[in-house]
C-alpha positions in Angstrom: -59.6 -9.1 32.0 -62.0 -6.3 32.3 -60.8 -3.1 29.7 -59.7 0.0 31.5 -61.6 2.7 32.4 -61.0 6.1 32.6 -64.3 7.2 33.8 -64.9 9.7 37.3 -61.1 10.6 37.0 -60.9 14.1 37.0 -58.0 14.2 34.2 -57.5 13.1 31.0 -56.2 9.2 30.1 -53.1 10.1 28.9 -51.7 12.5 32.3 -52.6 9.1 34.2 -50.9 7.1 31.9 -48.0 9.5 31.7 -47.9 9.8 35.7 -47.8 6.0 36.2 -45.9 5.6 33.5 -42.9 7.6 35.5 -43.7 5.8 38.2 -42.9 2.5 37.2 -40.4 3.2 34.5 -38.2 5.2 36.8 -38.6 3.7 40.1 -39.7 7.2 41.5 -41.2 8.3 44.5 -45.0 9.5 44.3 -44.0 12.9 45.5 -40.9 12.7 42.6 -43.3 12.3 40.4 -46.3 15.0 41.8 -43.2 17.3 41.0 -42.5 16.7 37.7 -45.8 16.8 36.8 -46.2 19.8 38.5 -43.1 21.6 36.4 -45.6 20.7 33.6 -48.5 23.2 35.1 -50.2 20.0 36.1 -51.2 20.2 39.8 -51.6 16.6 41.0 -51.3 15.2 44.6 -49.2 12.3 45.2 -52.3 10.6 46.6 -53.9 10.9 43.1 -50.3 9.3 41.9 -50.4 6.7 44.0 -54.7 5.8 43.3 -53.5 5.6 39.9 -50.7 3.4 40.9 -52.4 1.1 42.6 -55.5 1.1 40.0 -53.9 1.1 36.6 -50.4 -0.2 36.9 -50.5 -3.4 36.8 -52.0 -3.5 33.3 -49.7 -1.2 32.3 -46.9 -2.5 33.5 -47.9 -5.9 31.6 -47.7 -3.5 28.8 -43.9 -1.9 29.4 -42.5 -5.8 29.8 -44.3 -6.2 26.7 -42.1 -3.9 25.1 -38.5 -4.9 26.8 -36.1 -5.8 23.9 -35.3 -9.9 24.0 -32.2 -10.4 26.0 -29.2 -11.0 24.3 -28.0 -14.7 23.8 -24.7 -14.3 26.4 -25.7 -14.5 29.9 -23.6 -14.2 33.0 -24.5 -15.1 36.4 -23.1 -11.9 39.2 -22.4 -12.7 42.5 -22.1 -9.7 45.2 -22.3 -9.5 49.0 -24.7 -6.6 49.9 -25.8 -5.4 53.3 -28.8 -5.2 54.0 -30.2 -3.8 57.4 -26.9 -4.5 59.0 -26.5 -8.3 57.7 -24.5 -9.7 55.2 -26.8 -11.1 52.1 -25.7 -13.1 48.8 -27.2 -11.3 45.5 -26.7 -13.1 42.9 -28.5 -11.2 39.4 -28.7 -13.0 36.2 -27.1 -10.6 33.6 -27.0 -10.2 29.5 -23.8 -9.1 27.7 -25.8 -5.7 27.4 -26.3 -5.6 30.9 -29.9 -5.5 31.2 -30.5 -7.7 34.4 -32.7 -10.8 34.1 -33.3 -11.8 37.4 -32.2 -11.0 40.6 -32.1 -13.7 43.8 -30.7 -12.5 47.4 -29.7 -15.0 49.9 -28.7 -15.2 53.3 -26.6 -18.1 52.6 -24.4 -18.4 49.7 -26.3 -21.2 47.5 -24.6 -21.3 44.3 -27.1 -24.1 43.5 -30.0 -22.0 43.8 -28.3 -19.1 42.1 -28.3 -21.4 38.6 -31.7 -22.7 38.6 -32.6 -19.2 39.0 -30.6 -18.5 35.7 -32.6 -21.5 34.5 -36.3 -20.0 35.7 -35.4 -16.8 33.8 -34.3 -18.9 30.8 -37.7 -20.4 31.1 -39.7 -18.2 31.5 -38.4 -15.7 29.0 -38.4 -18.6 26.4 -34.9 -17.5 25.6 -32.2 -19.6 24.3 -28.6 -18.2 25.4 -25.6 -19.5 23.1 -23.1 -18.8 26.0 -23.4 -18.4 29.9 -20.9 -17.8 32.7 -20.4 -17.0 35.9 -18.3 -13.9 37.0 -17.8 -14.6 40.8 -14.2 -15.8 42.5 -15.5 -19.1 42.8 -16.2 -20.1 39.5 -18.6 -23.0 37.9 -16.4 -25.7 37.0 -16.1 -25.7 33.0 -18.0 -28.8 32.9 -20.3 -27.6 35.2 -20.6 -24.4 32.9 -21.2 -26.4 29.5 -23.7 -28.6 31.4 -26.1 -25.7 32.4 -25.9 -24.2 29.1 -26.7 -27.3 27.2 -29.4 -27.7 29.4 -30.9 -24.6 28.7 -30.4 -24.9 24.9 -31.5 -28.5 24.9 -34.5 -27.3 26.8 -35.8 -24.7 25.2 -35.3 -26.6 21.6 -37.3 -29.5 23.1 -40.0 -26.7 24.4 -40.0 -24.7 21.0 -41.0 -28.5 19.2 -43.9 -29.6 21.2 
């Protein structure tokens, strides 16, 4: 991975960091954020913004998940119908006790299957070890179902943490 460079940019590293950094932090528009810098005295296009974007915000969004707190050991799995350019779709989000979302899947189908190995994935790839994990839907996991999963993870990420 080849070091950023700042070089041929007209302003300083740290307005460019600061500009993507609302960017991708607050899920802002490039114009959203050409005004708040511009409430600053800085007068920056959106098209600058969004060069920036494109150029420097993948490393430094590698950098902000860096930085996320770990999610808490109680997990939930959320269930919701949504519409979504005028058709019913399934999201199901994988949630903490803190309500920080893990994961988020949308279906067209309801595939409650799907919706727990994506729990699993984020489990995975978070290298995370939840205690507890539930499902707050109307059609609930069966209990069994319930302690299987989170055995599963636990035994899973034990197994993973030895090798």
């Amino acid at each position: 991975m080849h070091p950023l460079s700042y070089r041929r940019h007209r302003f300083p590293p740290v307005v460019i960091q600061h500009a993507v950094w609302l960017y991708l932090r607050f899920s802002l528009s490039y114009r959203d954020v050409e005004e708040l810098l511009a409430e600053r005295g800085l007068d920056i296009s959106y098209e600058s913004v969004r060069s920036w974007v494109l150029k420097f915000g993948p490393a430094i969004a590698r950098a902000l998940r860096g930085c996320r707190p770990r999610p808490s050991d109680r997990w939930h799995l959320d269930e919701m119908v949504v519409r979504i350019a005028g058709r019913h779709m399934y999201l199901w989000r994988a949630v903490d006790h803190e309500g920080e979302v893990l994961e988020i899947l949308v279906q067209r189908r309801r595939d409650k299957r799907a919706a727990v190995r994506l729990m699993r994935f984020s489990a995975l790839r978070r290298s995370a070890q939840p205690m507890a994990c539930f499902e707050k839907s109307k059609q609930n996991l069966s209990r069994r179902e319930n302690r299987s999963f989170c055995k599963c993870l636990i035994y899973h990420d034990f197994d993973h943490g030895r090798r």
